[in-house]
C-alpha positions in Angstrom: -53.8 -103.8 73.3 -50.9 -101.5 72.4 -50.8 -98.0 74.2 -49.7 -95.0 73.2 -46.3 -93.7 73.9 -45.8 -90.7 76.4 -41.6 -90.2 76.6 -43.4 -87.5 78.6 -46.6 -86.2 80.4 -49.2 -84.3 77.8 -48.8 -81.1 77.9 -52.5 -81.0 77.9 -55.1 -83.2 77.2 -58.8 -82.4 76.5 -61.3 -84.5 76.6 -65.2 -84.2 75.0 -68.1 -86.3 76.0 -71.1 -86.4 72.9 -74.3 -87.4 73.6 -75.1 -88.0 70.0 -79.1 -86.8 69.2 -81.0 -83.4 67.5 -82.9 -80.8 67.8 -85.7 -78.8 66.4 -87.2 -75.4 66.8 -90.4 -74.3 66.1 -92.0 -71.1 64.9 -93.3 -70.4 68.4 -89.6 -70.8 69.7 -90.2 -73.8 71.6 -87.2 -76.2 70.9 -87.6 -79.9 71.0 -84.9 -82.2 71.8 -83.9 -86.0 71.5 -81.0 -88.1 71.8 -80.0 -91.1 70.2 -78.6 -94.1 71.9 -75.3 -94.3 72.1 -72.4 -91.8 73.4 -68.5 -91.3 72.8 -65.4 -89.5 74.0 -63.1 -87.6 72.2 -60.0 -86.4 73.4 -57.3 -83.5 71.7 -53.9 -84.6 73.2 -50.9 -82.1 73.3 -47.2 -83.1 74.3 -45.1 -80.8 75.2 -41.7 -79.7 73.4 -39.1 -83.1 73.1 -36.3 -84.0 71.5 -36.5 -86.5 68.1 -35.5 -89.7 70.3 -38.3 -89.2 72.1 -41.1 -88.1 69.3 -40.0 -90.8 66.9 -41.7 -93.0 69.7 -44.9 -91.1 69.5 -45.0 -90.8 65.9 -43.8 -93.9 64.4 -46.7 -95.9 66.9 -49.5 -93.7 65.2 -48.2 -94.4 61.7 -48.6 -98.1 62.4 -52.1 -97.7 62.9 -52.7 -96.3 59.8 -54.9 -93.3 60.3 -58.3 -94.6 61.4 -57.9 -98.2 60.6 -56.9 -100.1 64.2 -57.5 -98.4 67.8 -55.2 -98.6 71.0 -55.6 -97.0 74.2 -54.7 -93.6 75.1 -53.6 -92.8 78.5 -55.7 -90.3 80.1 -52.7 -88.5 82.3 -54.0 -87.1 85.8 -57.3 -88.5 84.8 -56.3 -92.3 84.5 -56.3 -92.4 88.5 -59.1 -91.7 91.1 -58.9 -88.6 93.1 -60.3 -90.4 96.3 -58.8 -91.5 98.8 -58.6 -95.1 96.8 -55.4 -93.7 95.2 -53.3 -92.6 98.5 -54.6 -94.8 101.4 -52.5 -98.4 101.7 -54.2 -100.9 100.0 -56.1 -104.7 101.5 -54.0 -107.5 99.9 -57.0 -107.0 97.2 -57.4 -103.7 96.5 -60.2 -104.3 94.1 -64.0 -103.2 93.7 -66.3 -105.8 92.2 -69.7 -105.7 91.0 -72.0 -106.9 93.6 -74.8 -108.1 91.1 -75.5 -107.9 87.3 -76.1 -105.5 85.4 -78.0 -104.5 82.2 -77.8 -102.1 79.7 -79.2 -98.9 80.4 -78.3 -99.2 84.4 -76.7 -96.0 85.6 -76.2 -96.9 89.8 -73.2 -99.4 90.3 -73.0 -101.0 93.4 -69.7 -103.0 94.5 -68.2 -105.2 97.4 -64.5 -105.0 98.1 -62.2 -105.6 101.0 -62.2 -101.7 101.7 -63.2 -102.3 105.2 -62.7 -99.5 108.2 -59.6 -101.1 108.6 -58.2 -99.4 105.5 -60.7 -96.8 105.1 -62.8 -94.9 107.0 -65.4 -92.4 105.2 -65.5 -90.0 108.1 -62.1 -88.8 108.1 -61.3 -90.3 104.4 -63.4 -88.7 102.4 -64.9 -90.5 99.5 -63.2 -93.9 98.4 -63.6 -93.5 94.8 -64.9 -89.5 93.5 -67.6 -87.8 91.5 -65.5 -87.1 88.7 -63.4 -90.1 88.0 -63.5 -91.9 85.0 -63.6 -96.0 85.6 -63.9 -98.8 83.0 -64.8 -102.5 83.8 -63.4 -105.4 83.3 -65.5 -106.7 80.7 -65.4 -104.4 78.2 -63.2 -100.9 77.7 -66.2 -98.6 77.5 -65.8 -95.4 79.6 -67.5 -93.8 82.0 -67.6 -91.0 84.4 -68.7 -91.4 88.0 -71.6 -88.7 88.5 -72.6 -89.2 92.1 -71.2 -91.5 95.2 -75.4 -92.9 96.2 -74.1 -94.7 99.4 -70.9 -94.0 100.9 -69.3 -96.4 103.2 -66.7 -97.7 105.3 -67.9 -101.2 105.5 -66.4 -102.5 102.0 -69.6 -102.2 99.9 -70.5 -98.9 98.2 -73.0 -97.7 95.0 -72.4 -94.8 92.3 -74.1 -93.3 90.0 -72.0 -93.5 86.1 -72.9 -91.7 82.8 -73.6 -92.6 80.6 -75.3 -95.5 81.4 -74.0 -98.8 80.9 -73.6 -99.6 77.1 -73.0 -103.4 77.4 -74.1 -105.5 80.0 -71.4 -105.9 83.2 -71.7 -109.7 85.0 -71.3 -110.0 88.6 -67.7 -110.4 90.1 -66.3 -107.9 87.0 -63.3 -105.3 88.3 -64.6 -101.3 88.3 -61.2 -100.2 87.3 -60.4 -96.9 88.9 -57.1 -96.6 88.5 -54.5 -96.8 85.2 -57.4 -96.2 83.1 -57.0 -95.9 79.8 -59.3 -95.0 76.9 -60.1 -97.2 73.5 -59.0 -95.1 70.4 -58.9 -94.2 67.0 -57.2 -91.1 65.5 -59.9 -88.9 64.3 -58.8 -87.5 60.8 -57.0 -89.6 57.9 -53.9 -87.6 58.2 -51.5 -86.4 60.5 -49.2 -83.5 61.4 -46.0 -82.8 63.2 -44.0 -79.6 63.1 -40.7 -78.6 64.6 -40.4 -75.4 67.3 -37.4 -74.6 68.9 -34.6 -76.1 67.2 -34.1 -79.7 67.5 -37.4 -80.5 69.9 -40.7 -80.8 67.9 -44.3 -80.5 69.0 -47.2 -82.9 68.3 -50.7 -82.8 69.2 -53.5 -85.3 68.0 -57.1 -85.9 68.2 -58.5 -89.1 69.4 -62.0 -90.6 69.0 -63.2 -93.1 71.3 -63.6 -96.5 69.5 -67.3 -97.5 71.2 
């Protein structure tokens, strides 16, 4: 899957998460709500000023995929990479975390075996391996999701989290919990698009991104 070009870091990068559902109010004020299955990301990326060598690599990418028609995957800058102690500690010669047992649809706690023993890591003067916070993928399919709770921390190798949303597509045992170089599938989010030039000879681009679930 192509990705999309960054000559430099985003400026900024925003990123949305939508529960899609409704809601109703009543005449006595009570509100009901419900949501629908399902959720997305959406993300607002904003580069900052660069020089035309470097946009025409930004902006000649998006006009291949012709507005909405074909996704890619957007780099989610700082966010691509845990912020536990996975992304400073040296590694096992396989740094991976696998899915211990399978999963179904619906399952929001993850547990994992990996080679993470106390010889690499240790979760008393470590800190958490992996962090409430991150956002992961699997191997098996490029949904994403963010980690909402570490349920059993552990220096022995095997640990559990807690991910919303839940799973969307069922994950088989042995899959990868990617936690670092994630990247998010995309669409742009509007039929057109729009650059414009700021101080002379850089210009400035920002785009909106939909995740393509």
């Amino acid at each position: 899957m192509a990705t999309l070009p960054t000559p430099q870091d985003f400026k900024s990068i925003e990123i949305t998460s939508t529960f899609p559902g409704t809601s109703v109010v009543t005449d006595t004020g009570k509100m009901y709500r419900l949501n629908f299955d399902g959720h997305y990301f959406s993300i607002q990326v904003t580069y900052p000023p660069m020089e035309r060598n470097e946009t025409r690599q930004v902006t000649g990418f998006l006009q291949s995929k012709k507005g909405a028609l074909t996704e890619f995957d957007c780099p989610l800058d700082i966010y691509s990479d845990t912020s536990g102690a996975r992304a400073t500690l040296s590694e096992p010669p396989v740094p991976d975390l696998i899915v211990s047992t399978p999963l179904g649809v619906g399952t929001s706690i993850i547990p994992y075996l990996s080679y993470w023993s106390n010889v690499y890591y240790d979760y008393n003067t470590d800190g958490n391996l992996i962090n409430i916070g991150d956002y992961i993928t699997f191997s098996g399919h490029k949904k994403v999701y963010q980690i909402t709770e570490i349920t059993n921390p552990s220096s022995s190798g095997a640990g559990e989290v807690e991910i919303s949303p839940p799973l969307q597509v069922q994950v088989n045992t042995t899959e990868v919990i990617n936690v670092m170089g994630v990247t998010m599938l995309v669409f742009q989010d509007g039929k057109t698009m729009t650059y414009s030039t700021g101080i002379k000879g850089f210009s400035e681009l920002a785009f909106n991104f939909r995740e393509d679930v």
